[in-house]
C-alpha positions as CSV (number, residue, x, y, z in Angstrom):
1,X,88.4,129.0,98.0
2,X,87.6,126.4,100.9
3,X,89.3,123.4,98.4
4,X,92.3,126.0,98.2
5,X,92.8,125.8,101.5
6,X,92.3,122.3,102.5
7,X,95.0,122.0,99.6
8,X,97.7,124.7,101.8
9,X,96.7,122.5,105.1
10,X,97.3,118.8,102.8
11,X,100.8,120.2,101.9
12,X,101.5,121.7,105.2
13,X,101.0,118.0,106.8
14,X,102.8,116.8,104.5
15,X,105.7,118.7,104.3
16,X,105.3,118.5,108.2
17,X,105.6,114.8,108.5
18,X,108.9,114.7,106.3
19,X,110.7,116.7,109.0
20,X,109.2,114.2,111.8
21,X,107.6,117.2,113.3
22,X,105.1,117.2,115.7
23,X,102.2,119.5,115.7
24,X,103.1,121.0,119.3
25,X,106.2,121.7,117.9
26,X,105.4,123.8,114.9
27,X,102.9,125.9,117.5
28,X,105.8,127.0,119.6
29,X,107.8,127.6,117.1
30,X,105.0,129.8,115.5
31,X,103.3,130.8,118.9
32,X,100.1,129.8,118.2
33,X,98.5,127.0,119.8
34,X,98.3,123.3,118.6
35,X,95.0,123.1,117.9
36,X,95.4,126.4,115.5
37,X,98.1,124.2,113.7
38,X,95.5,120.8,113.4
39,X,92.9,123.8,111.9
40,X,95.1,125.1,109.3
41,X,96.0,121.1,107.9
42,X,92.0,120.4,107.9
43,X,91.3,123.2,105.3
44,X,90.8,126.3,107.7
45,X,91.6,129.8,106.6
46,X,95.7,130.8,107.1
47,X,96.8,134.3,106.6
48,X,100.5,134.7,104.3
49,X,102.0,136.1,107.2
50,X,101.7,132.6,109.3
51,X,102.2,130.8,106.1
52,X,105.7,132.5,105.7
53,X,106.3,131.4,109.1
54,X,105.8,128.1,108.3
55,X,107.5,127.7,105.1
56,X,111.0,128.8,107.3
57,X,109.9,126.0,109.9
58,X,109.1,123.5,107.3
59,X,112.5,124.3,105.1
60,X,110.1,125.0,102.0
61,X,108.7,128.4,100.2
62,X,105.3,129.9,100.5
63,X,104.7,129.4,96.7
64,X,105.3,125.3,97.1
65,X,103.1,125.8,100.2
66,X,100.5,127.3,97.9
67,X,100.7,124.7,95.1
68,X,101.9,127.4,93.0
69,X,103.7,125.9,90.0
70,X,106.1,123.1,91.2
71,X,106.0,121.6,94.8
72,X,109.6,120.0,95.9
73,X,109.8,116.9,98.3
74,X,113.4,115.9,99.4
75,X,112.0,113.9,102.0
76,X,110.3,110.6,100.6
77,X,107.7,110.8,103.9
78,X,106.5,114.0,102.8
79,X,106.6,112.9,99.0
80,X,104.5,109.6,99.9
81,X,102.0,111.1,101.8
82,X,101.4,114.0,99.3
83,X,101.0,111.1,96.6
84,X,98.3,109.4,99.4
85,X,96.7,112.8,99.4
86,X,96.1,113.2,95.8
87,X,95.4,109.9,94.9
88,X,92.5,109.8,97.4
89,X,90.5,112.2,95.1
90,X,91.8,110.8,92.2
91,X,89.6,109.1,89.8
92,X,92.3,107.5,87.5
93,X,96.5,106.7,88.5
94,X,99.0,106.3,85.9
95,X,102.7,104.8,86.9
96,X,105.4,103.8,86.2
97,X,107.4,103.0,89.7
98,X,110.2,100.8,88.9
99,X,110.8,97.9,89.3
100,X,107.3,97.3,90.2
101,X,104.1,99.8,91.4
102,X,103.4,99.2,95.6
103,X,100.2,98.6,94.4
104,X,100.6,95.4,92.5
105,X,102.8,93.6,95.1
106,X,101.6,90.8,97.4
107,X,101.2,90.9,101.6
108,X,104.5,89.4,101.4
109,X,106.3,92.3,100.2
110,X,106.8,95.5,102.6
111,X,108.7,93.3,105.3
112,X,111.6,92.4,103.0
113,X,111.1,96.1,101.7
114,X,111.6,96.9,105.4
115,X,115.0,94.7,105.1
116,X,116.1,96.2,101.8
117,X,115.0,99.8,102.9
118,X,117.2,99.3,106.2
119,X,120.4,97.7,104.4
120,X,120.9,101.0,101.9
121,X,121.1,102.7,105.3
122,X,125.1,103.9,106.0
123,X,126.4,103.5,109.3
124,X,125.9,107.0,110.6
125,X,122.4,107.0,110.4
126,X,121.2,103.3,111.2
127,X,119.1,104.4,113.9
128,X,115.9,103.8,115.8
129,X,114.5,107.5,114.2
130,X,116.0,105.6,111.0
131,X,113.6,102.8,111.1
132,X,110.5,104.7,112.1
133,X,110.8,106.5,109.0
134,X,110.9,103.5,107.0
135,X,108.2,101.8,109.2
136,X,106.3,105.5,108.7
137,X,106.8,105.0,104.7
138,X,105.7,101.6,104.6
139,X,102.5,102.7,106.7
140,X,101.6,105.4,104.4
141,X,102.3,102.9,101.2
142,X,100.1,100.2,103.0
143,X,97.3,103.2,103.4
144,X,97.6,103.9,99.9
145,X,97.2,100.7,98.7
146,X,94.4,99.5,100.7
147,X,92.5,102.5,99.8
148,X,93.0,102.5,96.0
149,X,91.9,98.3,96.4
150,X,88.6,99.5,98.3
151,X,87.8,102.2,96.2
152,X,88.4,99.9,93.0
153,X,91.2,103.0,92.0
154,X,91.5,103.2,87.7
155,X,95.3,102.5,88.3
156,X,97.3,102.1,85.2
157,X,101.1,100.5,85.8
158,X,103.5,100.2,83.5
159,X,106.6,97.4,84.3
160,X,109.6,97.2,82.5
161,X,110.7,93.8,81.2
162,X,114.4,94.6,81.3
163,X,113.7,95.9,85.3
164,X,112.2,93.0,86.3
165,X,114.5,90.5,84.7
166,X,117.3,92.7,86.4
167,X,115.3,92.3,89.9
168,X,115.0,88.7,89.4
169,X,118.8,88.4,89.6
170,X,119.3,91.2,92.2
171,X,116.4,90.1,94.6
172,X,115.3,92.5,96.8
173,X,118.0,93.5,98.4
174,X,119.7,97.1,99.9
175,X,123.2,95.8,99.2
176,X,125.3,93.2,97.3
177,X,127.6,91.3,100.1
178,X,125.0,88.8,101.6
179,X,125.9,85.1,102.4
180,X,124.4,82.6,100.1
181,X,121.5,81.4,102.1
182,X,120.7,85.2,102.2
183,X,120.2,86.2,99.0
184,X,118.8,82.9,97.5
185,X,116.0,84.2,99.7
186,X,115.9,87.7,98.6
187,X,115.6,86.0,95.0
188,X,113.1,84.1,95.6
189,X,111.0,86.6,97.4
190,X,111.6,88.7,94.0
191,X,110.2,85.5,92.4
192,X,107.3,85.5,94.2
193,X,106.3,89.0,93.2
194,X,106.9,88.3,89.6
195,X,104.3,85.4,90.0
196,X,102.2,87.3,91.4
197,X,102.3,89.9,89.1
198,X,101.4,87.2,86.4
199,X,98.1,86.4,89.0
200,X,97.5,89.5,88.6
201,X,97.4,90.4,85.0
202,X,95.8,86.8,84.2
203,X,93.2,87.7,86.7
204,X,92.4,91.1,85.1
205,X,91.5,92.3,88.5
206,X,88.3,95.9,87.9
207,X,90.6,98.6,87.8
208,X,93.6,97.3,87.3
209,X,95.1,97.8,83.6
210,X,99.4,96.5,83.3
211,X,101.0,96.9,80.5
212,X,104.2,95.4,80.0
213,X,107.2,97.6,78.1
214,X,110.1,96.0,76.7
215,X,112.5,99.2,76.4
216,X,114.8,101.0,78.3
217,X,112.9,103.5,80.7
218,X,114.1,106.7,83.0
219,X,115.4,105.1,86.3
220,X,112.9,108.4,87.6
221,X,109.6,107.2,88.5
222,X,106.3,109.2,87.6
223,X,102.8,109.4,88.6
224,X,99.5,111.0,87.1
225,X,96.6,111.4,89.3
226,X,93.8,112.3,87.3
227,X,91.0,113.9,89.3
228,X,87.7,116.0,88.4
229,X,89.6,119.0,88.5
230,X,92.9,118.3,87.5
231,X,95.8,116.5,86.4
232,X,98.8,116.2,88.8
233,X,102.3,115.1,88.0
234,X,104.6,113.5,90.4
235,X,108.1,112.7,89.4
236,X,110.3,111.0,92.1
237,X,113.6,110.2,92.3
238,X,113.0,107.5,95.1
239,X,113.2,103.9,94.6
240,X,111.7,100.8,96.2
241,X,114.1,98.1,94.5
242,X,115.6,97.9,91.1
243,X,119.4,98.1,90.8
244,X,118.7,99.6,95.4
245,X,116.7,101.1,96.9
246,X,116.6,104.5,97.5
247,X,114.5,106.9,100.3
248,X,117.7,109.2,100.9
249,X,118.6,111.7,97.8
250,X,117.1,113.3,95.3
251,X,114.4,115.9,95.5
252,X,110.8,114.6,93.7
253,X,108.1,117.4,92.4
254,X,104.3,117.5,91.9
255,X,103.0,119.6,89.5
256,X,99.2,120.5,88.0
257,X,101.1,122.8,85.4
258,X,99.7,122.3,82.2
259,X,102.8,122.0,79.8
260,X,104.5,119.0,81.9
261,X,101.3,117.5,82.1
262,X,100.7,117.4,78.5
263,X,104.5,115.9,78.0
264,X,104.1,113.4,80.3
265,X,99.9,112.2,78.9
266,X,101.5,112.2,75.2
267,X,104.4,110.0,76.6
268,X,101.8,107.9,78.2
269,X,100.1,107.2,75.2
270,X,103.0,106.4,73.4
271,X,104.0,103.6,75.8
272,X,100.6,102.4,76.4
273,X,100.1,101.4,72.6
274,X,103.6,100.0,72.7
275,X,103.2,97.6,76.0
276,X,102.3,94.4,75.6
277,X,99.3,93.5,77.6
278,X,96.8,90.5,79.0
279,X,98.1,87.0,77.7
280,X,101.2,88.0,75.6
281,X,102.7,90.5,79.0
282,X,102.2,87.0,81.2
283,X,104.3,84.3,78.6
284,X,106.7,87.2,78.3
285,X,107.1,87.4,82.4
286,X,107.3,83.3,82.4
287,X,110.0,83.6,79.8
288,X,111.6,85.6,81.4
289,X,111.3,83.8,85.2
290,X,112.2,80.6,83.2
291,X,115.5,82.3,81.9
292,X,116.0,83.7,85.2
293,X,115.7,79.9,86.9
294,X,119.1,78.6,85.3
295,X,121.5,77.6,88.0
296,X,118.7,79.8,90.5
297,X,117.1,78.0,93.4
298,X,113.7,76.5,92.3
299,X,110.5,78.6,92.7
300,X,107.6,79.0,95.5
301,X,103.8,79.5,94.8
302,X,103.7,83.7,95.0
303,X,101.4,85.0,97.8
304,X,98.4,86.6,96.8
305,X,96.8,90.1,98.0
């Protein structure tokens, strides 16, 4: 019963942080005090009469509030930390984030994410509150990541050839009307990460397995977070480069249901004996940086992490 409520509190913070509110906020809106609200997200008992409260607040239902059946995220904060939740009691990650998994970029990468993230932005909402929820999302990415490299995280990525390749000639960029200078940089900082996801899989980091697939994949990332307990889903609309970025539309869900769990393990398997892997994933990567190099500026050693 005490996990089951730690759980409610988890999702509570989370779905908190997505709206950008405070926790004074949500006590005056509930009456209660501040401290009562910090309780409830640490794991302490809530009755269903405050939770109903909250769900109104939070723009959510008691059941996703509960973890019953599906949870819904349409904001990427609250889907990002609910991923940094579960993966810090997860024994083993499986994903597939195209074009490439946060986890297997370089200390180079999240400021011209920062740029690419701002650039989708439309007119009416490049703002200040804008870019602190980009800077927020990169923060809870950067958490992630640096706790999955100290715990030595099971993390299992698959990359799509056919993404990367399209990356390479995109760069990582938020739109397409850039001056030369411009995007030969953005290029070449998409370069860099190839290379260094080459380090990488020669270097056979513990932990880290890639395996390399050279078909045509959902544009919809997915995640499984294997734990001692159970198996969680998450399936996410939201995008970190590719064809653009995007941390504005869609709605992503995290599930422990056993039916889409299944689905998405046999799937796993499937691909996983299909990817090419170690030696033969890194020529493929060169072959395709090599193809990419025609009439493209010339290459830069790749930061490392």
């Amino acid at each position: 019963m005490a996990s089951q409520f730690e759980e409610i509190g988890r999702r509570l913070k989370a779905y908190r942080m997505g709206k950008g509110l405070t926790a004074d906020a949500i006590a005056d809106d509930l009456g209660i005090s501040r401290a009562a609200v910090y309780r409830i997200e640490t794991g302490d008992v809530v009755k269903i009469e405050t939770l109903e409260k909250l769900a109104v607040v939070l723009g959510t239902t008691v059941a996703s509030l509960l973890g019953a059946g599906v949870e819904y995220y349409a904001s990427p904060i609250s889907y990002f930390e609910r991923m940094r939740q579960i993966e810090a009691d997860a024994d083993q990650v499986v994903a597939h984030f195209p074009p490439l998994s946060y986890l297997l970029t370089s200390d180079a990468f999240p400021a011209y994410l920062k740029r690419s993230l701002l650039e989708t932005l439309p007119p009416h909402v490049h703002d200040k509150t804008a870019e602190r929820d980009i800077d927020l999302i990169i923060s809870i990415l950067d958490e992630r990541k640096q706790s999955s490299q100290q715990r030595r995280l099971s993390v299992v990525n698959f990359v799509n050839l056919l993404e990367i390749e399209r990356w390479l000639k995109l760069g990582i960029v938020g739109r397409f009307d850039m001056s030369g200078p411009e995007l030969t940089e953005r290029r070449r900082a998409a370069r860099d990460e190839v290379e260094h996801l080459i380090t990488l899989i020669e270097s056979e980091p513990m932990g880290i397995q890639i395996g390399l697939l050279e078909e045509v994949l959902p544009n919809t990332a997915f995640q499984l977070f294997r734990t001692a307990e159970k198996t969680y889903l998450g399936v996410s609309p939201f995008r970190l480069g590719g064809d653009l970025p995007n941390i504005r539309s869609g709605v992503a869900t995290v599930t422990a249901d056993l039916e889409p769990v299944q689905l998405y393990e046999r799937l796993v398997d499937e691909l996983w004996k299909r990817a090419r892997k170690g030696r033969e994933a890194a020529d493929l990567l060169r072959t395709v940086l090599t193809r990419s190099a025609i009439g493209a500026p010339g290459r830069r050693r790749a930061a490392t992490a």
